[in-house]
C-alpha atoms as one frame of an Amber mdcrd trajectory, in Angstrom:
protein
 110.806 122.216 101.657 111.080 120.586  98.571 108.824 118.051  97.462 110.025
 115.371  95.770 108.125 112.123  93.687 108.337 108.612  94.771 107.321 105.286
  93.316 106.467 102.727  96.212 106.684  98.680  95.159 105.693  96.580  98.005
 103.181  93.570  98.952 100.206  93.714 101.384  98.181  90.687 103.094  94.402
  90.383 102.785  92.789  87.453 104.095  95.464  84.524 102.984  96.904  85.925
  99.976  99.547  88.265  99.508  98.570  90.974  96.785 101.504  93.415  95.118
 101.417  96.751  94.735 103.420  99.806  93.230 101.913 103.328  94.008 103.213
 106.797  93.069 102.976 109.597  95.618 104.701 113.343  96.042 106.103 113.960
  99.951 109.178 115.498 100.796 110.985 112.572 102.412 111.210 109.054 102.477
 109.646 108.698 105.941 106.160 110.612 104.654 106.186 108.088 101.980 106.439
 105.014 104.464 103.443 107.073 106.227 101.386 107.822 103.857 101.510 103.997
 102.673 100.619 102.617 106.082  97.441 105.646 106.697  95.938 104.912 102.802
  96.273 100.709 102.740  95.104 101.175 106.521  91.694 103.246 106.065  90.827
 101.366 102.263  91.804  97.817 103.189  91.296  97.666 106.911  94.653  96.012
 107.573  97.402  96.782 110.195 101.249  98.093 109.397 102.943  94.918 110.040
 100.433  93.522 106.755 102.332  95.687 104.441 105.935  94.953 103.123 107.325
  98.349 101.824 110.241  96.684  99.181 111.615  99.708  97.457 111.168 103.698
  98.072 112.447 105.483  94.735 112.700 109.182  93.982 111.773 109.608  90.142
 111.646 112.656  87.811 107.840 114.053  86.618 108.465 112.400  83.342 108.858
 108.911  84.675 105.135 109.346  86.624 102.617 106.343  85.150  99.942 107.751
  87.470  97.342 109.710  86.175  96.170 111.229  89.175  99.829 112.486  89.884
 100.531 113.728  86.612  97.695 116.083  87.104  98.380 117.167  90.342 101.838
 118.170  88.336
């Protein structure tokens, strides 16, 4: 399988305010991605799938990666 790099853009609720986010992450489909989002804003922030709002999934080349933990991990 090939894994591939997404950026992740979305919103989350805590408490009454809604709080943006955009994460990086590697996975090898779209679905991991959705997964992996729900399991790491679940166990940090103690909220529940339907408090995240995934906007927009993109696939994006090693070069475009702002993260510094994935860049290393490259």
């Amino acid at each position: 399988m090939i894994t591939k790099i997404y950026r992740v853009k979305g919103t989350f609720v805590m408490g009454d305010e809604y709080h943006k986010f955009t994460k990086e992450y590697k996975a090898t489909c779209e679905a991991d991605i959705k997964e992996k989002i729900y399991e790491r804003f679940g166990s940090k922030h103690g909220i529940n799938r339907n408090q995240i709002s995934i906007s927009d999934i993109t696939e994006i080349t090693p070069e475009e990666v702002i993260d510094p933990i994935v860049k290393e991990i490259l």
